[in-house]
C-alpha positions, 0 to 999 in steps of 0.5 A: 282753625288756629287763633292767635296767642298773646305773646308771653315773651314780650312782656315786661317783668319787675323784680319783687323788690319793687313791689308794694306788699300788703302783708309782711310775714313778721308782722302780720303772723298769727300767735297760738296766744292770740285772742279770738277776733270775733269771739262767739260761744256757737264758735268756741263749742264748735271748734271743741266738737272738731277737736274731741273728733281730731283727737278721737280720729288721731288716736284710732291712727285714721287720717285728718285731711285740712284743706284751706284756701290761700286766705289762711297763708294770707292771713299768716296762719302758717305758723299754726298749720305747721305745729298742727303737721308737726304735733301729727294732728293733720295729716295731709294739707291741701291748698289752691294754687294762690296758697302755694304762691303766697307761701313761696313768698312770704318764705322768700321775701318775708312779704305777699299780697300785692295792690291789684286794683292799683297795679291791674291798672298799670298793667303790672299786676302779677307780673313779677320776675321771681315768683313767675321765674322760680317757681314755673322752674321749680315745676319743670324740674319737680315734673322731671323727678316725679314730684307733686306740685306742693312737693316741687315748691317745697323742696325748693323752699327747703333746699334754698335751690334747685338741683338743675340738670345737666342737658345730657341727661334730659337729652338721655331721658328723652331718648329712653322714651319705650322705657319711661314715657311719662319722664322722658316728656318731662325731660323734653319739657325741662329741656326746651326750658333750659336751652331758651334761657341761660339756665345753667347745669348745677344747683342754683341758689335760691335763698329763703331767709323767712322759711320758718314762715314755710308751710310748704318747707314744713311739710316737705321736711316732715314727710307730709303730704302738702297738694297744690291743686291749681286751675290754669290761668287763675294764677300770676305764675301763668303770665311768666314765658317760663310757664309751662302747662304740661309741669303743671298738669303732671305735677297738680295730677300727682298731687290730685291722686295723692289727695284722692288716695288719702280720700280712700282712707278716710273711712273714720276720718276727718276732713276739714275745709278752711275757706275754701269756696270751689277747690276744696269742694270740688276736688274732694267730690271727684277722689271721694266717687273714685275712693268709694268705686274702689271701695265698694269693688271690695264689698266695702264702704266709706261712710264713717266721715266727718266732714267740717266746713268753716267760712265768714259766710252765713248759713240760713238753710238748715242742711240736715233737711237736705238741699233747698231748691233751686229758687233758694241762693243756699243751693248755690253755696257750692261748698255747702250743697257740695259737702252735703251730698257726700254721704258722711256727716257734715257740719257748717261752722260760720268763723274767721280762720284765725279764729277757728285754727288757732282754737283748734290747736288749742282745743287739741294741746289743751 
């Protein structure tokens, strides 16, 4: 049986100009100067903890996996992360589809974070032409050229454009479907886009003037990896009619396994999770089962990870005596119990993010 859709394409978009935001970029960016917001003697002695392993992990050349929820970007840490990736004290980031979203924004229009109580009630939430417009664009064509999701919307960030095919050459790309399954689906995907719009062949300019604020411009300029791992339909991109799920899922999938891979190597590494409730926990159990059947094919293990979990919530359940029962809300604290089961040594650490990347950075410069 076939349900009925909603129509995507009846629906009325507002330019982001006409948008209230909440958070303007130049205001609201946190300082490495800044002093602690809550400040705590347990905080302070746990962050210079993880920054003694950082500075151990980076020495022995193993990997620092940081992945964080988009309150991080929202909370205009970017500035931080981007001196962590550039001093080479983080090498792979990770982040939601909502921390790709604001990131795009505050590069583009120096501002993020709409009303939603407000506009919901309007039925305007979401609903705003270039976030949908660009960055959906941006996926179909980062899917066409074999780039991940984050890589996709950095390289537009970084190029203020994107490089739009000419028509022949998808039609091409489509026929050569023996040779490059996988292409040739994206080329029919960015095809189908590009002849229901009145997209144009050639680069399109799309400038960015607050791209220093760019994490994801960052990253891609240093070569670092920089994964989107985002859950259909959580998302503003997918109200827009240029949204297309099959760019998404080829670009997220790209950026999964790349993530999985560095997973794979983090055998004496570190990983740490900022803020992050559900995808951080979740895509971190999936590559590290795939990493270790892998690992153990070879007769060998992934034992030796610290593993860093930082939230606002409180944690009343002492986890070095394993999970509490079912009865117990602890054990549905998804990003603790999750961690917890991991194998690798795990320690909670009850902050704000400002407060806990800002020290951190500062634990390894100091």
């Amino acid at each position: 049986m076939t349900f009925p859709q909603l129509d995507r394409r009846k629906l009325k978009f507002k330019s982001l100009s006409q948008r209230t935001n909440r958070i303007i970029i130049e205001r609201d960016w946190v300082s490495l100067d800044r002093e602690p917001i809550h400040p705590s003697v347990e905080v302070a002695e746990a962050v210079k903890q993880v920054a003694e392993d950082v500075k151990r992990t980076r020495a022995a050349r193993k990997p620092v996996i940081l992945a964080f929820g988009a309150h991080a970007i929202k909370n205009g840490l970017a500035p931080v992360l981007i001196r962590l990736i550039q001093d080479g004290w983080v090498t792979h980031l990770a982040t939601n589809g909502a921390g790709i979203i604001h990131d795009w924004e505050f590069a583009y229009q120096g501002a993020s974070s709409e009303a939603v109580r407000d506009n919901i009630l309007r039925g305007e939430f979401g609903l705003w032409e270039e976030t949908g417009y660009f960055l959906n664009l941006a996926l179909l064509i980062g899917a066409y050229r074999g780039l991940g999701y984050g890589e996709s919307v950095g390289s537009l960030v970084h190029h203020d454009g994107l490089e739009i095919p000419a028509l022949e050459e998808l039609r091409e790309a489509v026929t050569a479907v023996d040779q490059d399954p996988e292409k040739a689906a994206a080329a029919g995907d960015l095809l189908a886009a590009l002849r229901d719009s009145t997209i144009a062949s050639g680069f399109l300019p799309v400038a960015h003037p607050y791209k220093t604020f760019g994490l994801q411009a960052a990253a891609f300029r240093l070569n670092i990896p920089y994964t989107g791992h985002p859950m259909f339909g959580h998302d503003i991109i997918y109200s827009h009619p240029l949204c297309s799920g099959a760019a998404i899922g080829r670009t997220a999938q790209r950026d999964f396994l790349v993530f999985a891979h560095n997973v794979s190597r983090l055998d004496g590494g570190v990983y740490i999770s900022v803020g992050s409730a559900v995808m951080s926990p979740m895509i971190f159990e999936k590559s590290l089962s795939m990493a270790r059947n892998l690992a153990l094919q070879q007769e060998k293990d992934i034992e030796n990870v610290r593993i860093y979990v930082v939230d606002l919530a409180e944690a009343d359940w002492d986890w070095s005596r394993g999970e509490p029962s079912p009865d117990n809300p602890a054990y549905y604290l998804r990003y603790l119990k999750t961690f917890s089961r991991m194998g690798g040594r795990m320690s909670y650490i009850q902050a704000d993010n400002r407060d806990f990347l800002i020290g951190l950075y500062r634990g390894l410069t100091g």
